[in-house]
Structures are given as structure tokens and as C-alpha cells.
N, C-alpha and C positions, 0 to 999 in steps of 0.2 A: 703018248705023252711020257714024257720022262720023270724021275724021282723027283720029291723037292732038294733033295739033297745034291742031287745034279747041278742045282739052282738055274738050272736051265728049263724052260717049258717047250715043245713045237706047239704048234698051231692044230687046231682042230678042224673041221671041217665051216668051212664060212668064215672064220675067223680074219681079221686083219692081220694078222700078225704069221710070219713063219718060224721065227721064232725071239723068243722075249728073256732077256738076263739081267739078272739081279746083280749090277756092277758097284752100287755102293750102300749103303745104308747108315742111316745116323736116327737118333729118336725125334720121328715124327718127318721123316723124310727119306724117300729112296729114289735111286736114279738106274733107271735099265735102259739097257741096249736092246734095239733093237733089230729084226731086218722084220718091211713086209712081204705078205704074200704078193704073189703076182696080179698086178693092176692093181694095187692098195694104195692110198695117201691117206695118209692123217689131214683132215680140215680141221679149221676152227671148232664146228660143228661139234667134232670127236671130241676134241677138250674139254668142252663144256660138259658134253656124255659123260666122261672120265671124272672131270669136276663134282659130277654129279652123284658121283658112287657113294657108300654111305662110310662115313668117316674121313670123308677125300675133304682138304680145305683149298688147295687151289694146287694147278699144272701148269710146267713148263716145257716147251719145247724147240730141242737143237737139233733140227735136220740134217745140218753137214755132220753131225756127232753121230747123226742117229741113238739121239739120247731123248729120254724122256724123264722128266725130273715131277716125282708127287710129293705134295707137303698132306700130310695127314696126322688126325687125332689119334694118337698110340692105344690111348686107351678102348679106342671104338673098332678100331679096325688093327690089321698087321702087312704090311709088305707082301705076306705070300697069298693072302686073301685078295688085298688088290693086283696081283699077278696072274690069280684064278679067274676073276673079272676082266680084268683085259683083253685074254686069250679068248670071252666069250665076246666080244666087242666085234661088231658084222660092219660092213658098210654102210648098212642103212640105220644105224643108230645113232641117235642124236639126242640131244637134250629134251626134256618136257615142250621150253620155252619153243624150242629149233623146230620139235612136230606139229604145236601146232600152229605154228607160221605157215611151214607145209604140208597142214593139213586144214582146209578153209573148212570145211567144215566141224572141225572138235573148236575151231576156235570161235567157230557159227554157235557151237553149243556154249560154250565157256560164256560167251557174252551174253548168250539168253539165259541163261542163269539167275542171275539176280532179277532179271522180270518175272521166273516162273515163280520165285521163292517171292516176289510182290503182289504175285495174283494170289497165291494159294495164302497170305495172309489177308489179302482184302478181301477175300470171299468165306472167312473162317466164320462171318456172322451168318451166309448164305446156307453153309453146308449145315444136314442132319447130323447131331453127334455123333452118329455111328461113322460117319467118314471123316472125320477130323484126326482120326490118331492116323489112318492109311494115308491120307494125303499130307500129314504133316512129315511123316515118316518118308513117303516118295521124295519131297525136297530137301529132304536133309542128307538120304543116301549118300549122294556125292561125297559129301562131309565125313560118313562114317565111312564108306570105302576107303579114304585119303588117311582117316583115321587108323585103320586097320595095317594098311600097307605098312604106315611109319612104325608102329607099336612092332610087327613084326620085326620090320629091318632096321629098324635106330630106336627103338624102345618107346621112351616119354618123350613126346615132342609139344608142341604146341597147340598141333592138329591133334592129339588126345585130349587134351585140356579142351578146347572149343568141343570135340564131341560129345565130352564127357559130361559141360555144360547144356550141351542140346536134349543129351538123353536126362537129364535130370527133369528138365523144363516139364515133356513130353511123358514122364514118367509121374507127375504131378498134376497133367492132364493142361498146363498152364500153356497151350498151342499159339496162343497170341507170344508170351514171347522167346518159346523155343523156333517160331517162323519167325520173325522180326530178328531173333540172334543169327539164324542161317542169312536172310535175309542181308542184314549187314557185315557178315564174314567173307558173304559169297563178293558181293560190293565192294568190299575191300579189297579180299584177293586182287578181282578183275582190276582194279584201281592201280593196286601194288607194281601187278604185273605189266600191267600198259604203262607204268612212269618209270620201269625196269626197259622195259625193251623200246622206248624214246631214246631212251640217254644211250641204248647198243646202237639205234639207228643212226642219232647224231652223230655219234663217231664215224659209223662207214661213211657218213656223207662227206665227209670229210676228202674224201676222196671222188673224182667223177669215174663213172662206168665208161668201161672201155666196148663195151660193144660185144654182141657177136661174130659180126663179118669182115675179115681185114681183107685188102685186094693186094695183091703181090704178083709179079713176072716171074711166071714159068713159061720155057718155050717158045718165049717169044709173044707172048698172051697174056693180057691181065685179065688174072679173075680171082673171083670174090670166094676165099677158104675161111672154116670155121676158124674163132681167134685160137683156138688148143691145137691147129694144125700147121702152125704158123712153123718154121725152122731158124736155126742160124745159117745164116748165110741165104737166104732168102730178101729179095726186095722186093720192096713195099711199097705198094704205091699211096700217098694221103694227098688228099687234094681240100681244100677251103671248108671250114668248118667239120673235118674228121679230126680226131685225136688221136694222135701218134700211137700206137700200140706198142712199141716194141724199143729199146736201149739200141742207138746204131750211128750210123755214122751215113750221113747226104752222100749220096751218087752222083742226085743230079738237081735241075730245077732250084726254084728259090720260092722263100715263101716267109713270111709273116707270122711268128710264131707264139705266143702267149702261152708262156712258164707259170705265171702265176701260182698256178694247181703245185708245182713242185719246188720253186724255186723263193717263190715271195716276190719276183720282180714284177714288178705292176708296169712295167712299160715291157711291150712287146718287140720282140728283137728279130733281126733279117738271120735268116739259116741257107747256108749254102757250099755248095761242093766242098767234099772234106768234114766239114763242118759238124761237132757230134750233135745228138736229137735226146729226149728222156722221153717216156711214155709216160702218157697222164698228161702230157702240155698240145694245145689246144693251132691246129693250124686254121688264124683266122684270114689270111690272104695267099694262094698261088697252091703251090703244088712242087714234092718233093718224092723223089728216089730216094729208099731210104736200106742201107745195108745191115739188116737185123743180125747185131752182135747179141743181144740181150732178149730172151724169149720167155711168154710163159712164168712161172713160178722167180723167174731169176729179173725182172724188171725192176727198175727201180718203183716203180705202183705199186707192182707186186709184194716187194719187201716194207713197204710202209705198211700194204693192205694187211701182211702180215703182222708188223709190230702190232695193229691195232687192233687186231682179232684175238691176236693169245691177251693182250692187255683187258680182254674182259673177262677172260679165264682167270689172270694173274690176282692174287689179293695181298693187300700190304697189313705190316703188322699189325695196323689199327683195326681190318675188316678183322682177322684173324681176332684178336681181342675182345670185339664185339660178339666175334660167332660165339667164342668161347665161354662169354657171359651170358648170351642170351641160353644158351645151351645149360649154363648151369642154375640158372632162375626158374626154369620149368618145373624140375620138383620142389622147390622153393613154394612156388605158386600152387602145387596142390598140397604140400604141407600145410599152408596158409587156410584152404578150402577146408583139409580135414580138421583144423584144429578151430574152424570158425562153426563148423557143421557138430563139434564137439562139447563148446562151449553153448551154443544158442540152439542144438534140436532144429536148425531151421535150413532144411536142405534147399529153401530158395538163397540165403546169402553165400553156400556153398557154389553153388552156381554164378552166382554176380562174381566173386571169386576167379573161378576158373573165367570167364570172360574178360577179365581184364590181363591176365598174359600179355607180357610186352617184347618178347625175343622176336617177333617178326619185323617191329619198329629198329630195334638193336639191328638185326641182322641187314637190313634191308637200304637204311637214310643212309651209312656209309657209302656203300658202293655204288650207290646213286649218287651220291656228289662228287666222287671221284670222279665215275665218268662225266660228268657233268662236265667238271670242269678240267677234262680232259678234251673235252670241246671249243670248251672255251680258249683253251692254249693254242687248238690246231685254227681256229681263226683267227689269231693272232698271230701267226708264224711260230709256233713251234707245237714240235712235235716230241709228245710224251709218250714213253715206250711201257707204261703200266703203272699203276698208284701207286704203288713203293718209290717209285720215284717221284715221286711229286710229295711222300711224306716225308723220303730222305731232303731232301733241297728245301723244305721248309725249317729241318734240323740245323742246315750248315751254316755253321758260324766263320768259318775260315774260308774266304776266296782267292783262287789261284790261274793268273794268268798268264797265257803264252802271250806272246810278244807281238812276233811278225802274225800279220792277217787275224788278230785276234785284237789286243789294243792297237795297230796300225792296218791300215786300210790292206796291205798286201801291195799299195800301187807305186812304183817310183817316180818322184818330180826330182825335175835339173835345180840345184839349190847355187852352183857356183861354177859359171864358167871362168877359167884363166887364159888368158892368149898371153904366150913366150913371145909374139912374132906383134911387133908392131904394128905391121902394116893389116894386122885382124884384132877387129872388134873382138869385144866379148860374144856381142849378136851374131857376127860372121862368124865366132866359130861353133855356135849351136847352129846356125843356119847349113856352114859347110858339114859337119858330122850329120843333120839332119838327110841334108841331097841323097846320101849314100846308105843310111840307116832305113830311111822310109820303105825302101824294098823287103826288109827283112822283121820277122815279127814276136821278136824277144823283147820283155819288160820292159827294158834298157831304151829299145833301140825306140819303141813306141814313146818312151819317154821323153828322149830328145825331139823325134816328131809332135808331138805338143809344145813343147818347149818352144820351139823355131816356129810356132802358128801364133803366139803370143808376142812374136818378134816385127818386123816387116818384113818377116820370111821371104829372104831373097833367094834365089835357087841356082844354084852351082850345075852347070850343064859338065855331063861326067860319060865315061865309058861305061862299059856293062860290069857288074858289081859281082864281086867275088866271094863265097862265102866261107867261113875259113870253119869249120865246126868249132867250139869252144873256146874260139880265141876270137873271132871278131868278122868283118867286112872291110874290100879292100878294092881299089878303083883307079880312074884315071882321071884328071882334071887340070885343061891346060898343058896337057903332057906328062905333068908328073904326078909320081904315085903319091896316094894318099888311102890312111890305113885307119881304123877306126876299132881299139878292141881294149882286152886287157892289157897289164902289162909285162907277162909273159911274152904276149904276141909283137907287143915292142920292142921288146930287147931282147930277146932272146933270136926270135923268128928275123925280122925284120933290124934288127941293128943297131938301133936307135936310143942313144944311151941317155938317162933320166938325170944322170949324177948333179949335173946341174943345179936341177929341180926338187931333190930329195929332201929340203926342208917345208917348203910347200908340201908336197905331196904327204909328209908326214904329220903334218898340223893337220890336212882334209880328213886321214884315214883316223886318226886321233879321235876326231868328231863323231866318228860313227858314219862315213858318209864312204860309198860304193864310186870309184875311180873307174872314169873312162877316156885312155889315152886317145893323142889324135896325133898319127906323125904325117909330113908334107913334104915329100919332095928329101929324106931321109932324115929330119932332125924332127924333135918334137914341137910341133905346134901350137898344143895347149892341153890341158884338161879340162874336162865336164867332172863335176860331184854331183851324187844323187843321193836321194835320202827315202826311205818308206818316210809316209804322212801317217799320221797319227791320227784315227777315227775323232770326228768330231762331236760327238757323243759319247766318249770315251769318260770322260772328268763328271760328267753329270751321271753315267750309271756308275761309277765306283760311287759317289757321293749318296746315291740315292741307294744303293746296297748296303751301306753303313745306317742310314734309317729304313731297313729292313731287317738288323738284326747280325750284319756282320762283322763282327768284331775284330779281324783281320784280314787285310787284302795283300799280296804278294803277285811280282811277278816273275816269271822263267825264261828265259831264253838263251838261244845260243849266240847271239851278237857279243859286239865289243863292250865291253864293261864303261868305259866310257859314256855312250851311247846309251845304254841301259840305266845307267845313274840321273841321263838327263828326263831321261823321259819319266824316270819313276817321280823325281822330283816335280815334274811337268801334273802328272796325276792325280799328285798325293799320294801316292802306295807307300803302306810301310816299311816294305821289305822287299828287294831284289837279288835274284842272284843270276850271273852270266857267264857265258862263252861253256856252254852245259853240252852235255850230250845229252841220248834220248833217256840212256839206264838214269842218269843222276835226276830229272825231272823223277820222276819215278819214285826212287829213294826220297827225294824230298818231300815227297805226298805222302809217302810210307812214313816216315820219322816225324809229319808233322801228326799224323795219327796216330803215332803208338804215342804219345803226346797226350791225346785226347780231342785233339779237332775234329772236325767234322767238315770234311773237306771235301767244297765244289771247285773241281779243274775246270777249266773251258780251254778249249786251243780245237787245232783246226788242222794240223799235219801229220802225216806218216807216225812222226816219232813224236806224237804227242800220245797214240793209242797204249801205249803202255799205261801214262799215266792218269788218263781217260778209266780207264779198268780198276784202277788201283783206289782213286779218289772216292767217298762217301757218294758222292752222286758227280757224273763223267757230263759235261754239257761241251756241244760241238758245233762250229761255226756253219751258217748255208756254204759257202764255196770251201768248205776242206774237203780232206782227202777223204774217199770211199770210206775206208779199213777208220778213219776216227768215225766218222757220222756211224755207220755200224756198231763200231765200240760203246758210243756214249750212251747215257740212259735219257738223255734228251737231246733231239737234234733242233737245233734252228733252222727254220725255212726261209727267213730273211737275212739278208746281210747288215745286221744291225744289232751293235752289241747290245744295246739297249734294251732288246727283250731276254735279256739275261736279268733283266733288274725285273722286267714284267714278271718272267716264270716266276722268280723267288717269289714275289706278291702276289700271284696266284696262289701257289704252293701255301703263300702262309695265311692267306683267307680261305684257302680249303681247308685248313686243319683248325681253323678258330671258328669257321661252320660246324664242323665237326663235331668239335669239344662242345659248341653252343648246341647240339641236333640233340647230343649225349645228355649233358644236363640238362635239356627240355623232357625229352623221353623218360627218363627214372624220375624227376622230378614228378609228372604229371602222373605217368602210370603208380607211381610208390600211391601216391595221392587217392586215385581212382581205389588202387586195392585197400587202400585203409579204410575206405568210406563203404567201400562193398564188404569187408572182415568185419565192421561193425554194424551193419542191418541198414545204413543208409542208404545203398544203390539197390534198388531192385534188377535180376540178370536184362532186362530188357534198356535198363540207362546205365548200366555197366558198359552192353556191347554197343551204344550208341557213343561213349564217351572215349572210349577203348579205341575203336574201328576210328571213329574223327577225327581224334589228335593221333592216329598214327597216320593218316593220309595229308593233314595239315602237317607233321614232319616231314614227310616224304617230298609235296610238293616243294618246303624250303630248302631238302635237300638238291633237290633239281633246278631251283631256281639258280641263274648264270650269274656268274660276277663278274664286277661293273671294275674291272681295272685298266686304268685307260692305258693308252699307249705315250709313253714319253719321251 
């Protein structure tokens, strides 16, 4: 191992790590690099391990960085202490909560518990005095080991306080109820800790199990390899009721697929040749070839699996706030003991005292309602990537949105056909550009194929169709050619001069509306205008965001200002600005922050992640691009702006739980401890009043909320 002043460590023997640097540090936060040893992963698991170190308040992790990011108590611990700890971090360490999940029997012991500590007080009238102090002592153990541990490694905790009260009871010879306080410590614990690892569970379930066995063609053979042995470039065989394993692209076969699990579409859709696939969506008819481009840790399962495992590691400033108060009421609460125990001679109310401690209640109703109701988001269609986002998004008062596929559908309709040429309808000449388009499967081109199905779609018998890349489709009908593109491709390529029509054409693009010429036989024959639709729930979630606390809505986009004006006014937005690149969205998120806003982006493309990052909290449409949904701090699983209005009403009944969990908690315990500091609780209706209303918090932290969908 090298100096600390190297600020470098290597790896020790077993260790995870080869070796660990100290790349930034700020007070109460440091971020190291790392590399591991051979065959090492960091899981969820290890976080929580890490989490769990003493003075650690919550961990973040960037794999492609190979960065590891801890938030900790400065005053309890130091950066080089948690570096020390890391390098002793093995494979097989895991959280308390993570061992005994995987270990059936400590958890076999943890739950007999509370019946051993109920037997040995209903039989306190049975037993001879002489065994009442050994067997009162054998069930409390637990208590004081737990007691010891902490005292050692994090000083004064809570679990001092409880032991401190148990050895008083026992020390008074009062066995009734220093059993009855273990009794409902140990009760509560177990209680705490099952309404703790419910709300971990809910969230994984969130996701369906992919299985261990995928079948894939090697050599001409299908056979059944473990899912971790799976490759790229490997097919895959799924057939009827298996779940996709793997990010790819159809070979072969056809089949009936339900996305649901990833996508939010509730109607199941045909997948075929060509065709990409996600893992996590469910094939309920046929059988597909499938060419695994995405394997492993890099799935899209995968990476959600991931957002939502470090999100139970991750903690938001409010948990962070609670730790920090429950942590500094603990000598609080035995100054309270020794000055009750000073006043009144009566080392029983010093004990009623020490049992009403409330930092496990503090510590605990947060982060149980986060995840809570980070459950409740992912049934909904969206996906929250840890509580700071969901505290952030209850903050924002300023909403900021992109344009195309965020307030419009993404989809183009024909708005205005014109025919130059008498002898064609308006319908002939969506029908004629349809003939020739139907082959070919650009926005555009699918757009006039609808167009011409709501006509008497008459159909133009034609030659074989020509595809001209970025310029357009081109054919034979009747003999002469007919060309079907931009207008580059008309005049420039093809000849065919517009001057004519340049006042039309200039009113359509004025409007905001996308031109698609149609030349016949060498002169132009007419135009099609198209226009993006504007989500039909679009006016009702801006409305319904403004009775949720948002005091400004704006929108961004790179379109025609024109076009942008109509629609903001179409909205009600108060502010728009257009024909933008991706840096100036950006900047306008930046400037409306240093401002003071508190700013949620939503958008859905390439050149929205800039401003996705930059914004108070980054929210991302189901059909954008990778690189946003990645970016943002919440992704939508449906296509529907609408639960942009849900998340914010989630977000803002999470934080008014909260607030309400917070002044139940001090309120009742301040209460509890005043009545036990002045002789009216005895320790045994202390720890019954204590242990009660922190599991009656707990369960309203975990209770779901009820926000419907609009």
C-alpha cells in the first residue's frame, strides 16, 4: 500500500478494488477513481455496504467514469478513513439488511426474536428469582451487543439510549419492564425493518425477472446458455411467453410483442425482420430471431435495474436533514434523562426518558415514503431515478418545454393539398403522391399514405419506384415521370421551376407547415403541407401544472417563430422563444436559474440533453432519444405528457407526507418525553407509546398515494 500522501491506495489482498484515488473532495463529499481487481463488480449490494460505513450518508455510482461519489458527515468520519474502508470491501460484503435476506437463517433468528423476548416475559411470574436477572439478561443481549458495537464505532446512538434504559430497569431488579422494553424494541426493530425492505422490494418489482436460461444459435444448434453467457452478436431464440433478454434487432420470424414492461404501450404490437426488440418486453404470440446488440449490464432492463438500485442507496436533502437531526437529539435525550434523574432521585423516570428517543422515527418515515412513492410513479409510467428528484420537482416553479414530440405528438398530418394542374383534385394529388410514397417509410411519406386512406384512395398503377436518399421518390405513370420530394430535388435535380408558385409556397412555409413538392411529366403539379399535431392533452397538463404550483411555463424550440407563436398562444404559455440551437436552450435554462427559478425541462431529443442536465430537475419523453432519457432525472414510460402533471402531484404529496410524518413525529415524541421527564410515564408506557407511534408513522409513510391519472 502506498503513502496517504500518494493519495493513491492499491488493493490488498481480497479486496475489490486494485486500486482507489482520491480525484476530488469538497466538505462532506469526495469522489474517487477507481479500477477493480480482477473479476470485481460493484452491485447495488456494495452501496448499501458503503452506505453503511459509519459517517457515510449516501453513495453514488458512475461506471463509464469509474467514479465513485460519497456524501458524508465531516464531522464523524474523513475521506482518508473512508478510503481505508473501501480497500477492505471483499465481494462478499453486503449490507446488514442484503445478509440477512441471504442468510435464511439470521433472518429465521431476527424474527423469533420478539417471541423469545414474549416468552421470557410471560413466564417472569413462573421463574424462581434467582433466574430472572440471567434470563432477563439472555434477551436483552442482542440489544447490548448492538449497543456496544455503535458506542464503539459512531459514539451515542439510539441503540445506547434503549440499552441504557434496559440496564437501568434490570438494574432495579424491575424485569417486567426491562422485558416488555426489549420486548417492544426488538418488535419494532423487526416491524421497521420489514416496512424498509417492502418499499426495496416494490421498486425491483417494478421490473419482471429475466430468467436464467436464454436459447441462442451457435453452430447451427439451439441451445439453452446461462443469461451472463449470453454475447453480442449472438441470436437468440424467444418463442411465446419468453421475455426478450437482450437490446437487438429481429433476423427472423414474427411475433406479438407486449412492451408494456418498458414502454407504457398497453397494446401489443407485430415485431419483424429488421425490426429493433428491448429486453424486459414480453413475447405473448410467435417466435423471433433475434441479433443481440445489447447484452448483460448494457440492456435497457438492465439500466433501469440499475437506476433503481443505486436510488436506494441515493438520499435527498430532506433524508439527509432528518439523519442530521435525529443524530443530534440523541444527547439531547440523555441530557434530558440525566437532568430528570437529577431533579427527582428517581432512576425509573430516567429510563422512561431514555425510551422515548425518536431519531429512528426521524431517520427511518423519510426514506420509506420516498420509496414508496417511487413505486407508485413506476406504475404510473414514470420512472424516478432517486428522491432528490422527486424533492427537486416538487420545488419547481418554472416549467420549460421542447416543442416538437414533447408539446406535439412527433407525428405529421397532410393539412393542405394544392393542385397547379386542373385536370387533379386536391384528393388525386394526395392519392397520386400516396401510389408512389406507400413504398417508402419516412414520416412524410407514411403521412400522405394516411392522408390518401381518408380519401377514396384511388390508386395510380406506376413503374418501380426510385429512391433518391434525402431528396425524395421517383417513378413512372402513364409514361411520364413523376417525382415526389423536397424542393431542392425539384429544382435543382429535376428542373422544374417553382417561380410561378412562390407566393403560395411562401404563405404555407410562413405558417409553420413542412412542403412536399409533386412534379408530372416536368412541370410542377402541386403541393402537399404538413404540419406536427399538437398532443391532445397538451392544454389540460400545462393548466393543471399551474394548479400545482407553477408559476411559469415557457416553450423552446428550433422551429419557425411563426409557427411557435401559434401554438404558444394555442396553449396558453407565457413565453416562447424559436428557431434555437441546442447550446441556446441550455443557456436559457442557465439564465433562467441564476434568476432564481427552479427549473423543470422536459424534451425528448439529442439536443435537448444539454438542457435536460442543466435544469433543476431534467424530465424526458417515453419515445426520445437514448442519451435524453439517460440524461434526465426522470424518464417517462408512456407517451403522454400528462404524467408530467402526475409526477409533479406526486412529488408534491410526497413532500406534504413528509412535512406532515415530520410534525407528527416531534410533536408526539416532544409530548411522550415531557410526560416521561416529569414522572408520568413509567419506562414500560414509555416504550409502548414510543415503539407505537413510530410504526403508526412508518406505516403512513408507506401508505401509496392515491393520484389519479388525467
Amino acid at each position: 500500500m502506498s503513502s496517504v500522501s500518494d493519495s493513491r491506495f492499491r488493493s490488498v489482498s481480497g479486496s475489490m478494488f486494485q486500486t482507489l484515488d482520491l480525484a476530488h473532495q469538497t466538505a462532506g463529499r469526495a469522489r474517487f477513481r477507481y479500477r477493480l481487481a480482477l473479476g470485481a463488480s460493484l452491485e447495488a449490494g456494495h452501496l448499501r455496504a458503503i452506505g453503511a460505513l459509519p459517517g457515510v450518508l449516501g453513495t453514488r455510482l458512475n461506471p463509464k467514469a469509474r467514479a465513485l461519489i460519497v456524501q458524508f458527515e465531516p464531522s464523524a468520519t474523513r475521506a482518508e478513513e473512508i478510503r481505508k474502508r473501501l480497500l477492505a470491501l471483499t465481494a462478499e460484503d453486503v449490507p446488514p439488511m442484503a445478509a440477512r435476506a441471504a442468510n435464511p437463517s439470521a433472518a429465521k433468528a431476527e424474527g423469533a426474536l420478539p417471541l423469545w423476548a414474549l416468552a421470557a416475559l410471560l413466564s417472569m411470574r413462573q421463574l424462581p428469582q434467582s433466574l430472572k436477572l440471567p434470563a432477563s439478561l439472555a434477551v436483552a443481549l442482542p440489544l447490548f451487543r448492538e449497543a456496544t458495537d455503535d458506542w464503539r464505532n459512531r459514539g451515542m446512538t439510539s441503540h445506547v439510549l434503549e440499552a441504557l434504559a434496559v440496564g437501568i430497569s434490570l438494574a432495579r431488579k424491575d424485569y417486567l419492564a426491562a422485558n416488555t422494553t426489549t420486548f417492544m424494541l426488538a418488535l419494532g426493530e423487526r416491524m421497521e425493518h420489514s416496512i424498509s425492505r417492502r418499499s426495496d422490494e416494490l421498486l425491483k418489482h417494478l421490473l419482471r425477472p429475466l430468467g436464467n436460461e436464454v436459447w441462442v444459435e451457435r453452430g447451427g444448434e439451439e441451445l439453452a446458455v446461462a443469461a451472463d453467457a449470453v454475447e453480442v452478436g449472438d441470436t437468440v431464440i424467444v418463442g411465446t411467453g419468453a421475455i426478450i433478454p437482450v437490446d437487438g434487432t429481429v433476423l427472423g420470424g414474427e411475433a406479438l410483442v407486449n412492451e408494456a414492461a418498458m414502454t407504457g404501450e398497453s397494446v401489443p404490437v407485430d415485431k419483424g425482420r429488421g425490426q429493433g426488440v428491448l429486453s424486459g418486453t414480453l413475447v405473448e404470440e410467435g417466435r423471433l430471431r433475434i441479433y443481440a446488440e445489447q447484452v448483460g449490464a448494457q440492456t435497457a432492463v438492465a439500466r433501469i435495474a440499475d437506476y433503481v438500485e443505486q436510488s436506494l442507496s441515493a438520499r435527498s436533502r430532506t433524508q439527509l436533514q432528518a439523519a442530521r437531526l435525529a443524530d443530534r437529539l440523541v444527547p439531547s435525550v440523555l441530557g434530558l434523562a440525566g437532568v430528570a434523574f437529577l431533579f427527582s432521585g428517581d432512576w425509573q423516570r430516567a429510563a422512561a426518558v431514555l425510551q422515548a428517543d425518536f431519531s429512528c422515527a426521524l431517520k427511518l418515515a423519510t426514506p420509506v415514503a420516498f420509496k414508496s412513492s417511487m413505486y407508485s410513479a413506476g406504475q404510473r409510467g414514470i420512472l424516478v431515478k432517486g428522491a432528490d428528484a422527486l424533492e427537486r420537482l416538487s420545488e419547481a416553479d418554472t416549467f420549460i418545454f421542447d416543442k416538437t414530440g414533447t408539446l406535439t405528438s412527433g407525428s405529421l398530418v397532410v393539412t393542405d393539398s394544392v393542385a397547379f394542374d386542373a385536370s387533379f383534385t386536391a384528393e388525386d394529388l394526395i392519392c397520386l403522391a400516396a401510389s408512389v410514397e406507400e413504398h417508402y417509410f419516412h414520416p412524410m411519406a407514411m403521412a400522405v399514405v394516411a392522408a390518401a386512406r381518408e380519401t377514396r384512395n384511388h390508386h395510380f398503377e406506376h413503374a418501380e419506384v426510385q429512391f433518391i436518399v434525402a431528396h425524395g421518390v421517383a417513378s413512372v405513370i402513364d409514361g411520364r415521370r413523376i417525382v415526389v420530394g423536397s424542393r431542392h430535388f425539384i429544382e435543382e435535380d429535376e428542373g422544374i421551376s417553382i417561380q410561378p408558385y412562390l407566393e403560395i409556397v411562401d404563405a404555407l412555409y410562413g405558417e409553420g407547415k413542412t412542403l412536399l413538392y409533386i412534379g408530372y411529366d416536368g412541370h410542377l403539379l402541386g403541393l402537399l403541407a404538413l404540419r406536427d399535431t399538437t398532443r391532445l392533452e397538451a392544454a389540460a397538463t400545462i393548466a393543471r401544472l399551474r394548479e400545482l404550483g407553477a408559476r411559469r411555463v415557457l416553450m423552446l424550440t428550433g422551429d419557425h417563430k411563426d409557427r411557435a407563436a401559434e401554438l404558444a398562444a394555442e396553449l396558453g404559455i407565457d413565453e416562447f422563444h424559436a428557431e434555437l440551437l441546442p447550446e441556446d436552450k441550455a443557456a436559457i435554462v442557465q439564465s433562467l436559474r441564476d434568476e432564481g427559478a427552479r427549473v423543470a425541462f422536459v424534451g425528448d431529443g439529442i439536443n435537448d440533453a444539454p438542457a435536460l442536465v442543466g435544469a433543476h430537475v431534467g424530465i424526458a419523453m417515453q419515445k426520445g432519444a437514448d442519451v435524453a432519457r439517460l440524461t434526465a432525472d426522470i424518464a417517462l414510460l408512456e407517451d403522454s405528457i400528462g404524467r408530467v402533471a402526475d409526477a409533479k402531484a406526486l412529488a408534491n404529496a410526497t413532500m406534504a407526507r413528509i412535512r406532515s410524518n415530520y410534525r407528527l413525529t416531534v410533536g408526539t415524541n416532544v409530548s411522550i418525553l415531557s410526560a416521561a421527564a416529569l414522572g408520568l410515564l413509567s419506562p414500560l408506557s414509555a416504550a409502548v407509546l414510543h415503539n407505537g407511534s413510530t410504526i403508526a408513522i412508518l406505516l403512513n409513510a408507506f401508505r401509496r398515494h392515491a393520484v389519479a391519472k388525467k
